[in-house]
SEZA-552693 format. One record per residue (C-alpha): x, y, z; residue in one letter; residue number from 1. Coordinates in Angstrom, 1 decimal, padded with zeros to 4 digits. Example, Ala and Ser with C-alpha at 12.3 -4.5 7.8 and 13.67 -1.06 7.14 Angstrom:
BEGIN
@c1:012.3 | c2:-004.5 | c3:007.8 | code:A | pos:1;
@c1:013.7 | c2:-001.1 | c3:007.1 | code:S | pos:2;
! end
This chain:
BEGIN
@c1:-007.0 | c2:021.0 | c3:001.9 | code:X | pos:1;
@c1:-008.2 | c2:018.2 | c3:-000.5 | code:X | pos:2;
@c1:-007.2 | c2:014.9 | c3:-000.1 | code:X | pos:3;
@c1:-006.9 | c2:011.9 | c3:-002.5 | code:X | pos:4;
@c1:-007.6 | c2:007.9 | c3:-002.0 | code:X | pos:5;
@c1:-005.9 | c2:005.5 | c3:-004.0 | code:X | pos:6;
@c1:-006.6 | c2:001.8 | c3:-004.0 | code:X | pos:7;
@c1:-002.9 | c2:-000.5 | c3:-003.7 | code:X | pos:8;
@c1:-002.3 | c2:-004.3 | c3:-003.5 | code:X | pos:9;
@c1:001.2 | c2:-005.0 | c3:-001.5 | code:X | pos:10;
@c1:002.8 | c2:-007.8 | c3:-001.9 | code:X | pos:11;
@c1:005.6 | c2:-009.7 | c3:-000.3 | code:X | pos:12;
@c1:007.1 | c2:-013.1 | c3:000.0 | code:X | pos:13;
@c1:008.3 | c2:-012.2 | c3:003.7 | code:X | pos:14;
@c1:005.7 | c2:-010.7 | c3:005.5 | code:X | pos:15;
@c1:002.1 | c2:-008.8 | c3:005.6 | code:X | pos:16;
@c1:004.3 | c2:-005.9 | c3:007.3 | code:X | pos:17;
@c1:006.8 | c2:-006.4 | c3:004.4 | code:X | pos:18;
@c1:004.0 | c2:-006.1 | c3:001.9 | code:X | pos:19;
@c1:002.5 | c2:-002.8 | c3:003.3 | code:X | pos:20;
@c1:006.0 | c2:-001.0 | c3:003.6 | code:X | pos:21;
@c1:007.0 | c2:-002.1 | c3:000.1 | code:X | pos:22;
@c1:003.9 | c2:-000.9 | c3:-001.0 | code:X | pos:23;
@c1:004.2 | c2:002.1 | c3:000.7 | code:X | pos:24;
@c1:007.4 | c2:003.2 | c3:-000.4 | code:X | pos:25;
@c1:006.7 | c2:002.2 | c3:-003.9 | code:X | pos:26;
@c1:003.9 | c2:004.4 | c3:-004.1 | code:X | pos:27;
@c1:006.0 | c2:007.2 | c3:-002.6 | code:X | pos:28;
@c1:008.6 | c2:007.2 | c3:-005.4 | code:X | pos:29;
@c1:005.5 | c2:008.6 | c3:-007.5 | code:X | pos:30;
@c1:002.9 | c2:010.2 | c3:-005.2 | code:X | pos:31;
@c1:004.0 | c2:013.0 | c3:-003.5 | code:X | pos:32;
@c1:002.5 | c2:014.3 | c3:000.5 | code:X | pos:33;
@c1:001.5 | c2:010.6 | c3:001.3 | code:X | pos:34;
@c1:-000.8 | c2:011.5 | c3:004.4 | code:X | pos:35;
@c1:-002.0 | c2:008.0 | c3:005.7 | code:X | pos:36;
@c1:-003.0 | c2:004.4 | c3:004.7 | code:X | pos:37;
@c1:-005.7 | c2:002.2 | c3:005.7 | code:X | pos:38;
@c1:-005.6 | c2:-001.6 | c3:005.4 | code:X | pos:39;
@c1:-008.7 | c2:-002.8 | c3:003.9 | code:X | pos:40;
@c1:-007.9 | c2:-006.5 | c3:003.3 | code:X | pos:41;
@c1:-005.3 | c2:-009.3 | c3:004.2 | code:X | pos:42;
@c1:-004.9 | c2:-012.4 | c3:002.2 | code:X | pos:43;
@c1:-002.1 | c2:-015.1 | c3:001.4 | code:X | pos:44;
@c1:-001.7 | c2:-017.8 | c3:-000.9 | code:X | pos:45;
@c1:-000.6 | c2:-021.0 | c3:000.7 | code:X | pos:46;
@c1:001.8 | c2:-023.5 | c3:-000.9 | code:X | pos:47;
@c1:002.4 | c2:-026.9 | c3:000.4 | code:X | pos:48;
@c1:001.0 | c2:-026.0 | c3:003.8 | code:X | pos:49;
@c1:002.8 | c2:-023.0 | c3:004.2 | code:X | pos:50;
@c1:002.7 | c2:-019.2 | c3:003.2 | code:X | pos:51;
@c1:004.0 | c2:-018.3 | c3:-000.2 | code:X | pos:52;
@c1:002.8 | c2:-014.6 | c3:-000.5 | code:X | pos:53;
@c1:001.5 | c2:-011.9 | c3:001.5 | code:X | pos:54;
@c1:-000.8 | c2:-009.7 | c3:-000.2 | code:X | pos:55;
@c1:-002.1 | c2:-006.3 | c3:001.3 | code:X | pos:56;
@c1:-005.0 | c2:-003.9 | c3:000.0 | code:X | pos:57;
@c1:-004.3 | c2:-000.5 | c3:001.5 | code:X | pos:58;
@c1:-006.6 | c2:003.0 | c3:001.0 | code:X | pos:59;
@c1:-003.5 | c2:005.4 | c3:000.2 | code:X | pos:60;
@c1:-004.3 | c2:009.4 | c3:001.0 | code:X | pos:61;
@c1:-002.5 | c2:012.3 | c3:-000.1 | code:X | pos:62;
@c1:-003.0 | c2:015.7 | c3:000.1 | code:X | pos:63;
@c1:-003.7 | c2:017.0 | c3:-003.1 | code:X | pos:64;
@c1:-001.3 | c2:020.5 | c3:-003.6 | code:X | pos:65;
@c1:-003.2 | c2:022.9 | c3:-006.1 | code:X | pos:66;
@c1:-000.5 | c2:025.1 | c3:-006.3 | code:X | pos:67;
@c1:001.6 | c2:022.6 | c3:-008.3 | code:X | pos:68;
@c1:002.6 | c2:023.3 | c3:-012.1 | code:X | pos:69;
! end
């Protein structure tokens, strides 16, 4: 079994959570046997003292299927 790793940013103007499962399920609609993610990084941009957006960088694997046409 081979696996792949793909580099995402999620974003959300809700949540870090928010941001990861948006992300996730994006990348899903495209990339088929998703196998795991990874969170490599966390960051926000702030707005007049508060939180305007949730940004997440996840390592997305997949399982590569060589059998595919």
């Amino acid at each position: 079994m081979t696996e792949k790793h793909l580099i995402i940013t999620g974003t959300s103007l809700i949540s870090w959570k928010d941001a990861i499962v948006k992300a996730v399920n994006e990348a899903a609609e495209t990339i088929d046997y998703i196998s795991s993610i990874k969170i490599l990084d966390q960051r926000a941009n702030i707005n007049g003292n508060k939180v305007s957006e949730y940004f997440d960088d996840i390592d997305l694997s997949f399982v590569v299927d060589r059998q595919r046409d």
